[in-house]
C-alpha positions in Angstrom: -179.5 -95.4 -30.2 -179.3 -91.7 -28.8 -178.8 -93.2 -25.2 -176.0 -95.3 -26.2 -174.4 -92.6 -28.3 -174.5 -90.2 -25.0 -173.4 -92.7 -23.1 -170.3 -93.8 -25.0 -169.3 -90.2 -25.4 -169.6 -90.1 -21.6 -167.2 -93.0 -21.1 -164.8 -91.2 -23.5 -164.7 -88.2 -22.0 -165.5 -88.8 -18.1 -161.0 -90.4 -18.1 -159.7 -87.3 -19.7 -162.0 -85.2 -17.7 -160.5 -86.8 -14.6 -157.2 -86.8 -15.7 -157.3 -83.1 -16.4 -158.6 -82.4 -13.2 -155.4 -84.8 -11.5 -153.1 -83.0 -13.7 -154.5 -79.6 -12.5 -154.4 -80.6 -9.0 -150.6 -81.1 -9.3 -150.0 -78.9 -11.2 -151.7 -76.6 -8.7 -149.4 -78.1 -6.0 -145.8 -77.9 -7.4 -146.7 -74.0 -7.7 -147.4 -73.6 -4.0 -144.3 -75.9 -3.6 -142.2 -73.9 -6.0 -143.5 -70.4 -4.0 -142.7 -72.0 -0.4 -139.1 -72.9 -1.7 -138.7 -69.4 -3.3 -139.6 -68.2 0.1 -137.3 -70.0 2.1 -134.4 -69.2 -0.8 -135.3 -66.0 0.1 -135.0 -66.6 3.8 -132.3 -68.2 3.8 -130.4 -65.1 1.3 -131.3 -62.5 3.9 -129.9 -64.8 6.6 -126.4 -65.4 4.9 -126.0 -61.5 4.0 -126.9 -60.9 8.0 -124.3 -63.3 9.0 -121.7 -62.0 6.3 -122.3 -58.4 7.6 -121.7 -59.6 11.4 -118.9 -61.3 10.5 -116.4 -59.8 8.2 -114.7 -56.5 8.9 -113.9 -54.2 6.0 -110.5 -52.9 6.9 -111.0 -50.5 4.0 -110.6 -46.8 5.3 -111.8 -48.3 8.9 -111.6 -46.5 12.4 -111.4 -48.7 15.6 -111.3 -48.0 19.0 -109.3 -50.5 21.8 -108.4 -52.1 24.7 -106.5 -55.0 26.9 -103.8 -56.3 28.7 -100.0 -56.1 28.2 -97.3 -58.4 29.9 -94.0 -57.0 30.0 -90.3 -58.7 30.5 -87.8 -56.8 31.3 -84.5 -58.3 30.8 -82.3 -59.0 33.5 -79.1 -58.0 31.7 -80.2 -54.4 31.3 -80.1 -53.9 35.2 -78.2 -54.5 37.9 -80.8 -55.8 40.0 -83.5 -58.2 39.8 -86.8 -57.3 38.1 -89.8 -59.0 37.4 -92.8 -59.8 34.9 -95.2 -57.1 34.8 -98.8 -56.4 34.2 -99.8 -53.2 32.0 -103.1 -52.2 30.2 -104.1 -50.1 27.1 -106.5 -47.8 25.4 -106.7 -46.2 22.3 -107.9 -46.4 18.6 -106.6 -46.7 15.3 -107.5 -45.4 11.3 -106.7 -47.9 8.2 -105.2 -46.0 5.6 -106.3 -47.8 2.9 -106.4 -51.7 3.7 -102.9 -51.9 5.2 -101.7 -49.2 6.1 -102.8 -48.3 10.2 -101.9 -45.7 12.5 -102.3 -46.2 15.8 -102.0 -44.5 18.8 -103.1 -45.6 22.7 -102.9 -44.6 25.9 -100.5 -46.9 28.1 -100.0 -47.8 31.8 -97.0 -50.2 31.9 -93.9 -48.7 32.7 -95.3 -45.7 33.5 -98.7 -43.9 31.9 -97.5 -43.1 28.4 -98.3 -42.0 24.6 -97.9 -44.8 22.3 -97.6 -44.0 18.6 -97.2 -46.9 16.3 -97.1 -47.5 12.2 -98.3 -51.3 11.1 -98.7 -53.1 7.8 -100.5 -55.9 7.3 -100.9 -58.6 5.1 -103.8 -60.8 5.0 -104.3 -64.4 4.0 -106.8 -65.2 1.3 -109.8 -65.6 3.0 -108.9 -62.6 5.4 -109.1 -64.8 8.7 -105.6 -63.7 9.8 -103.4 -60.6 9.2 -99.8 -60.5 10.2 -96.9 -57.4 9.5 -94.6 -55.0 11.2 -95.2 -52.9 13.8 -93.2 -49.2 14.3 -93.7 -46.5 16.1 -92.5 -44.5 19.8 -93.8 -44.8 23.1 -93.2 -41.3 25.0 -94.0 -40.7 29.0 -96.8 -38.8 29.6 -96.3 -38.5 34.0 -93.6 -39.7 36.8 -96.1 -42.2 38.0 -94.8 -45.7 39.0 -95.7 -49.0 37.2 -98.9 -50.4 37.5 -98.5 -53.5 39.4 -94.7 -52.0 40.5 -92.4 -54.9 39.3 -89.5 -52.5 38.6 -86.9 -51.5 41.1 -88.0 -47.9 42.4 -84.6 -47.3 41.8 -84.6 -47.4 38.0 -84.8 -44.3 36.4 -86.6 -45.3 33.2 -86.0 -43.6 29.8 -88.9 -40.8 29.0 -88.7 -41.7 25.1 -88.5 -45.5 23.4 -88.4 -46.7 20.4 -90.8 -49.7 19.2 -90.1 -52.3 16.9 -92.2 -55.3 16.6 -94.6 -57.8 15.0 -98.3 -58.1 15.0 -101.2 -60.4 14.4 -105.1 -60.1 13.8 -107.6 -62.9 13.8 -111.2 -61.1 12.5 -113.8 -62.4 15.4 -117.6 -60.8 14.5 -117.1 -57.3 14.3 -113.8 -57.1 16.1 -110.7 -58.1 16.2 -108.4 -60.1 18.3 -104.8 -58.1 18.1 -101.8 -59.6 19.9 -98.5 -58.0 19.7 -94.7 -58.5 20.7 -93.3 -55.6 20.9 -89.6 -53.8 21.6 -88.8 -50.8 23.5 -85.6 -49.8 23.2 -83.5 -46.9 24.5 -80.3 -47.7 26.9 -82.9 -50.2 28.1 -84.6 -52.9 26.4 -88.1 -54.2 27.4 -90.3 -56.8 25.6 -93.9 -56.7 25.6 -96.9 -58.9 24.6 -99.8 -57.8 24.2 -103.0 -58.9 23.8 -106.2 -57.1 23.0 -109.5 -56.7 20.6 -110.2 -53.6 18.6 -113.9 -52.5 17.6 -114.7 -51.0 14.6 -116.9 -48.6 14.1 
């Protein structure tokens, strides 16, 4: 009677026994799963605030320095001679007042090597992948030296002081941006100027 007693309490408890032990067992495994997903949630945060910092500029009291190319048209009814298109380059930097408000200054070789002070506001789009405004400012000459690629008429006698009136555009790319400008100068003479060039912030 004792035997079959222990064995029937045996055969009642053996399934829950093994049940517990499944139960445990997965139990056991959804925490390891939940710890490798909070691991790669993890991961993957630290990834996405890398990218975000490599990739967005804060134009918030920002300095930049910067450089490229500038292509120049003078127009034809200014002179009394041909000219042609010409090649000039840039360097210089530039302080954000604010977000929109940038002085700039740079060192340019287009006409002749000059001191070009400029004004811009910008405004941005929503998701700050373009900015677009105004552009003022005075380009002064700094030396008697000819052009760069000399496409003007050695017998022009160029203004030492222009004003510049124009438009800009930015287009954020990592931790720089891509500037492109057409610009005025205007004295007696008028030349227009497109620029193109990428500003690093630091």
């Amino acid at each position: 009677m004792k035997k079959l007693l222990i064995l029937l309490v045996l055969l009642q408890v053996s399934p829950w026994a093994a049940f517990a032990e499944t139960v445990e067992k997965r139990i056991k495994r959804l925490e390891e799963e939940v710890e490798k997903l909070d691991l790669k949630i993890g991961l993957l945060t630290e990834r996405s605030n890398l990218l975000a910092e490599r990739t967005q500029i804060s134009f918030l009291n920002a300095s930049y320095i910067k450089t490229g190319l500038t292509l120049l048209f003078p127009r034809g009814a200014n002179f009394s001679y041909s000219t042609d298109t010409g090649l000039g380059v840039f360097v210089g930097g530039g302080h954000y007042f604010g977000r929109n408000h940038v002085l700039d200054g740079s060192f340019d070789w287009d006409l002749y090597p000059a001191l070009t002070l400029r004004y811009r506001y910008e405004w941005r789009n929503k998701n700050e992948t373009l900015n677009i405004g105004p552009v003022i400012g005075l380009k002064a000459k700094l030396s008697d030296q000819k052009p760069l690629d000399k496409y003007l008429d050695p017998r022009e006698e160029l203004k030492s002081i222009y004003g510049v009136v124009g438009i800009g555009a930015g287009f954020p790319l990592g931790l720089s941006l891509v500037q492109t400008e057409i610009l005025a100068f205007f004295n007696q003479q008028l030349f227009i100027n497109a620029s193109l060039g990428i500003h690093f912030f630091l």
